[in-house]
DRENTINU-958593 format. One record per residue: residue in one letter; x, y, z of N, C-alpha, C in turn. Coordinates in steps of 0.1 Angstrom, whole numbers, plus 5000, padded with zeros to 4 digits. Layout:
BEGIN
aXYZXYZXYZ/...
***
This chain:
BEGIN
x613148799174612448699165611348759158/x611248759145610348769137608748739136/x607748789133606848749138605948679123/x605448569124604948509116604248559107/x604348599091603248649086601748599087/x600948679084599448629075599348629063/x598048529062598348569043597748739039/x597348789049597248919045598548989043/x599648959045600649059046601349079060/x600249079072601049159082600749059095/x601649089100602649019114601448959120/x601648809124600648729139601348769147/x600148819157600648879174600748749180/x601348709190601448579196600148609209/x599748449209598348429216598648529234/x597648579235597548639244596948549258/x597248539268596848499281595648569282/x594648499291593448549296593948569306/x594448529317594748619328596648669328/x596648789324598048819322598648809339/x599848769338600548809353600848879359/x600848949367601149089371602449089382/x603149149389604149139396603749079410/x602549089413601848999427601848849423/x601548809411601748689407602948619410/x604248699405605548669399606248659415/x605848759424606048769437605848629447/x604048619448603348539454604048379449/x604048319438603748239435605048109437/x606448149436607648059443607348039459/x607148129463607248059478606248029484/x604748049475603548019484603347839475/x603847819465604647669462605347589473/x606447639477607147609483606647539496/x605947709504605247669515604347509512/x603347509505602447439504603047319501/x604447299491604847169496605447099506/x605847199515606447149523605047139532/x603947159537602847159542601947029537/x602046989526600746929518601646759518/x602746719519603446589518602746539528/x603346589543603046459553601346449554/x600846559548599146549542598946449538/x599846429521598846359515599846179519/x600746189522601346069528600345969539/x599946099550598946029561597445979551/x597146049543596046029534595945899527/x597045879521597045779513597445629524/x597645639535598345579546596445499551/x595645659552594545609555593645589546/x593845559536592845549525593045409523/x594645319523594745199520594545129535/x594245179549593845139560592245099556/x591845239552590245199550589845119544/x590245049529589844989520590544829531/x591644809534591444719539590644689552/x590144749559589144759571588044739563/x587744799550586944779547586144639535/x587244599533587144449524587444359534/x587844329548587844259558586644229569/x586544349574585744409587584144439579/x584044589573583144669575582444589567/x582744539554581844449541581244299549/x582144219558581244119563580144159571/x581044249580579544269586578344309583/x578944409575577744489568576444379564/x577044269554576344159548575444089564/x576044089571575743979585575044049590/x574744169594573844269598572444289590/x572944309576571644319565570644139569/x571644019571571243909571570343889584/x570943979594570143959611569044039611/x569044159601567744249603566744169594/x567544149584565944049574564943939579/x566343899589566043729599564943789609/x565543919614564543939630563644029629/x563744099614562744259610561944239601/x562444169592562244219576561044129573/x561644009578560543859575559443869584/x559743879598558643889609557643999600/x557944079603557244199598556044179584/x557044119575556444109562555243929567/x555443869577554743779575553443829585/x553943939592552644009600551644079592/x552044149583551644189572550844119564/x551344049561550643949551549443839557/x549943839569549143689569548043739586/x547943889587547443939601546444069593/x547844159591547644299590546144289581/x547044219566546144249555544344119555/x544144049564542843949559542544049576/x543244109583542144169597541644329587/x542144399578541844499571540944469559/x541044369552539744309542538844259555/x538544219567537544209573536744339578/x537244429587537144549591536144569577/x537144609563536344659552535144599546/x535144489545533844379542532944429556/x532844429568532144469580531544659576/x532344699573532144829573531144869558/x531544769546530544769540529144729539/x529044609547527944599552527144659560/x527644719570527044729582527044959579/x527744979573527445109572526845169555/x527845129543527645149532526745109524/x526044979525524644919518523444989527/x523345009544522545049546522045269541/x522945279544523245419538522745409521/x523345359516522445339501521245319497/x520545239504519345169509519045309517/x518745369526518145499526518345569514/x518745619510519345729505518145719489/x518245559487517545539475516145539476/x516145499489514645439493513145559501/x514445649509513945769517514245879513/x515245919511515846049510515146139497/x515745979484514946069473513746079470/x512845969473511245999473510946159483/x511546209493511146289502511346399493/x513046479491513046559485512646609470/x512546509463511346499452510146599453/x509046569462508146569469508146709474/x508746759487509646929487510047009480/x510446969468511647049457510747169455/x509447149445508647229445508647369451/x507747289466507847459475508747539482/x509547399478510947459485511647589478/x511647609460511647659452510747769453/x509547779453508347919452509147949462/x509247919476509148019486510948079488/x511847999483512748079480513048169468/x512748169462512248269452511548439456/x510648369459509648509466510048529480/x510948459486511548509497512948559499/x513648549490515148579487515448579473/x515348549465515948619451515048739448/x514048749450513348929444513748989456/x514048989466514349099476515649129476/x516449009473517949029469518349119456/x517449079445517449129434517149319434/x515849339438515449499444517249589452/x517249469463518149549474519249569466/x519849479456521549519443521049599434/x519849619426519649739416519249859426/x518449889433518050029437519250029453/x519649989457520350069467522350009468/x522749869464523849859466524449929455/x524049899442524849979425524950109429/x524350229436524650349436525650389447/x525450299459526150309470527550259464/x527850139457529050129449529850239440/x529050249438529550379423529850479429/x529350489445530150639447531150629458/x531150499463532450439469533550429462/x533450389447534650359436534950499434/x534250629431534550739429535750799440/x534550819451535850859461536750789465/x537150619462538250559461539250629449/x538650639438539850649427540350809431/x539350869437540350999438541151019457/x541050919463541850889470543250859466/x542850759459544350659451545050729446/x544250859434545250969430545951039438/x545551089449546551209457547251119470/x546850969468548150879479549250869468/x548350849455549750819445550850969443/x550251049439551351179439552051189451/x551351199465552251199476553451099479/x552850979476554250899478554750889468/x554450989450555850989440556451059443/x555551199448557151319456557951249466/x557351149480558451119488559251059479/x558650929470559950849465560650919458/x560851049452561351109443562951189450/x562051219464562851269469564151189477/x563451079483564350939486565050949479/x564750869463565950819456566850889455/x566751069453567951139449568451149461/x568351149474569051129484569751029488/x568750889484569750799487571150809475/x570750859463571850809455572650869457/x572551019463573851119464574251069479/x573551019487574351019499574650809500/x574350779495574950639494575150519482/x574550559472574950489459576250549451/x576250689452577750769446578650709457/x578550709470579950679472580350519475/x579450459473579850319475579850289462/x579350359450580150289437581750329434/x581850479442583250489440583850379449/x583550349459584550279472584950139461/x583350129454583349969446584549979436/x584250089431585150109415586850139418/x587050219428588550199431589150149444/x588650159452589350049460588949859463/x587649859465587149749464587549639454/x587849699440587649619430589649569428/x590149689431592049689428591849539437/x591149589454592149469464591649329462/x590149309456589449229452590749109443/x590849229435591649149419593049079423/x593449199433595049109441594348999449/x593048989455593348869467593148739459/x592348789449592048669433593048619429/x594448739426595248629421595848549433/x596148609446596848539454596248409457/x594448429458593848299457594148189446/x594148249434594448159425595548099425/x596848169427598248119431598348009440/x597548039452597847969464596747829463/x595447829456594947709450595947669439/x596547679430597747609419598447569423/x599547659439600347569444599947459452/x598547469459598347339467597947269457/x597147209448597147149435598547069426/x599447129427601147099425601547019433/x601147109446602146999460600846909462/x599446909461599246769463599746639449/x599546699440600046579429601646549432/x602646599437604046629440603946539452/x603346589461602846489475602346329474/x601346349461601446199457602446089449/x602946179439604046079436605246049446/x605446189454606646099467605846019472/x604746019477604045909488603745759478/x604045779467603545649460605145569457/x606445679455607745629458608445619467/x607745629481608045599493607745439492/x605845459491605445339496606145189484/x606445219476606445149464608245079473/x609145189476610445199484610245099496/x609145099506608845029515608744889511/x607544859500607144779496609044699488/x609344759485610644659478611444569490/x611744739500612544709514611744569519/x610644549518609744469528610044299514/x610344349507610244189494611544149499/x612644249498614244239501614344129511/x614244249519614344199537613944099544/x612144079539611843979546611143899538/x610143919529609143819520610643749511/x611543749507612543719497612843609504/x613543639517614643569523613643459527/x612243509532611343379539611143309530/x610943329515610443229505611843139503/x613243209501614043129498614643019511/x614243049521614742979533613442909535/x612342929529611442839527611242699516/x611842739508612142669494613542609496/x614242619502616042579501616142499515/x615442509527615342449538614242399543/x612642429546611942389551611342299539/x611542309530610642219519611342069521/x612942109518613441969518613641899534/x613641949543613741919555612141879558/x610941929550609641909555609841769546/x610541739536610341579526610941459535/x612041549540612841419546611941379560/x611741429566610641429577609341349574/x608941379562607341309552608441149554/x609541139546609941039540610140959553/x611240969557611840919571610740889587/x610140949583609341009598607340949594/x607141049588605241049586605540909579/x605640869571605540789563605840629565/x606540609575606840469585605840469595/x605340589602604440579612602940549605/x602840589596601440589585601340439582/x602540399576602340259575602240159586/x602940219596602840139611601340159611/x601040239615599540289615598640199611/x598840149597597740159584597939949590/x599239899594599339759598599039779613/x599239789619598239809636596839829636/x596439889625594939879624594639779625/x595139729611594139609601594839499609/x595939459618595939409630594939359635/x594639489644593639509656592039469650/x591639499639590739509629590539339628/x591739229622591739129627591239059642/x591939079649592139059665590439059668/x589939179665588739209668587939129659/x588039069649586739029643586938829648/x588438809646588338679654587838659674/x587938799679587538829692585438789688/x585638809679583838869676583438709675/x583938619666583738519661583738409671/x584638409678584838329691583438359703/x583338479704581938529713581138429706/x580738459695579638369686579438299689/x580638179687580738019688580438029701/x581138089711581138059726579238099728/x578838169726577438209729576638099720/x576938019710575937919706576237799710/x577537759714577537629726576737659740/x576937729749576437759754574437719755/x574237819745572937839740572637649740/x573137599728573237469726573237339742/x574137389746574437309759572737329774/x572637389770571137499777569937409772/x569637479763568437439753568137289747/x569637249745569437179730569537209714/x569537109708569737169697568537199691/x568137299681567137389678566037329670/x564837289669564137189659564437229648/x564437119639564537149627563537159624/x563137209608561637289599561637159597/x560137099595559036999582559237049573/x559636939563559236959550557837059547/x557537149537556037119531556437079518/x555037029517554936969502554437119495/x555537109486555037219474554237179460/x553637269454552737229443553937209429/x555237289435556037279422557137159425/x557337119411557836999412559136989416/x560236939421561236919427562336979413/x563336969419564636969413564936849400/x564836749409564936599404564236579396/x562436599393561836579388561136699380/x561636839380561536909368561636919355/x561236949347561436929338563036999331/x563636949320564836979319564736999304/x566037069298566437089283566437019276/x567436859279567336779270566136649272/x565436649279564536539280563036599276/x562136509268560636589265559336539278/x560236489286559436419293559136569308/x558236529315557136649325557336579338/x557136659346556936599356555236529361/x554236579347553336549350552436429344/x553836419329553836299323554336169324/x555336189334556336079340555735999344/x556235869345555735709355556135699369/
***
């Protein structure tokens, strides 16, 4: 096959691979597939077996509790605590503080203002002359006439110390390095450059192969494990959720109607007239007590005084005044 021109004239090379293949590749790479799928299924099958265990343990089990736990520590930790805090910790710590500024910080101030600085005021003076003429001119004499020369000839014979430590240890290191490099940098860059680096580059590809195939057979592992489960899940609608809904729908429904109809539904109404029966029974049972307990009472006592009239200030019934008459009860004869 021809190779595509450019518009310059001459042939496109076809895209080159960053990592070309080599015969370890072409070797390695069928059967360390193979292996790994046959290794990585009942993997990712138990995986996904326990992943959908978890999430249900975990939307059942681990989430209520979780919630009922957060709710028992708040109840017996969270609240106690915070109302110890609030209503102990913090007015016994504004006390302590109010105490402590009284009794230590105002009186301390009150010296300080009252004693301290009238005194030192007062001293500053002599305290000054006699440090002066007792320590800065004697300090001052002892660093120009005897420390500056004793320095200057300490730094001297330092710097020419420094020079002949420094040349002695450039010859050792001089000598070092070219021994270390002939007796261990040359040959461990060769060990680096031809052997190290060849078996390096094959265990790379083998690594890389053998991560691609397990990568394959886990995606390979998940689609069987999701056409299994999906296979289960049909077998389980087939077999048993099908047959239970239609033997649920085709028998228990209409046998549960005839049962409502024939059965619940006569006793309900028995029911509902046996009540209101008995509901009867008992309120004429109630009424009889009554009567019976006020003859009684009656036959005992007597019959019960009747109320006096009182005379009210408002006028009767009879003698109120009305709609169609203009006449009062207070104009009447």
């Amino acid at each position: 096959m021809e190779f595509e021109k450019r518009p310059d004239g001459r042939p496109q090379e076809p895209p080159r691979r960053s990592d070309p293949e080599g015969c370890v590749a072409a070797v390695v790479r069928v059967p360390v597939r193979i292996v790994a799928l046959v290794l990585v299924v009942p993997v990712r099958m138990a995986w996904d077996v326990l992943v959908v265990a978890g999430r249900f343990l975990r939307d059942t089990v681990f989430r209520p509790a979780g919630r009922a736990l957060a709710w028992l520590g708040r109840v017996l930790f969270l609240w106690p605590l915070a109302g110890i805090w609030r209503y102990a910790v913090v007015p016994a710590a504004r006390g302590v503080a109010l105490l402590g500024h009284v009794l230590l910080v105002v009186p301390a101030v009150w010296l300080y203002r009252r004693v301290l600085t009238p005194a030192g005021r007062g001293l500053y003076a002599a305290l000054a002359w006699l440090g002066r003429y007792l320590l800065v001119v004697p300090a001052a004499w002892l660093y120009a006439w005897l420390l500056t020369p004793v320095g200057h000839a300490l730094a001297w014979c330092g710097r020419g110390l420094a020079w002949c430590l420094g040349m002695i240890v450039t010859g050792v290191g001089a000598v070092l390095y070219w021994t270390a490099r002939v007796l261990v940098v040359l040959p461990a860059l060769a060990l680096w450059r031809w052997v190290l680096t060849p078996v390096g580059r094959g265990l790379a590809v083998i690594g890389r192969e053998v991560l691609d195939a397990l990568g394959h057979a886990w995606r390979i592992a998940g689609h069987v494990s999701r056409a299994f489960g999906r296979f289960l899940g049909t077998l389980w609608r087939w077999t048993v959720a099908e047959p239970a809904r239609r033997a649920y729908r085709s028998v228990l429904t209409p046998v549960g109607h005839a049962v409502r109809d024939t059965v619940l539904r006569p006793l309900a109404d028995a029911g509902r007239v046996a009540g209101r029966v008995t509901r009867q029974a008992l309120a004429a049972a109630r009424l009889t007590v009554r009567q019976t307990r006020a003859d009684v009472r009656r036959a005992l006592f007597g019959e019960p005084a009747k109320p006096r009239p009182v005379d009210r200030r408002e006028p009767s019934v009879a003698e109120a005044r009305t709609l169609g008459s203009s006449t009062t009860a207070l104009t009447k004869d």
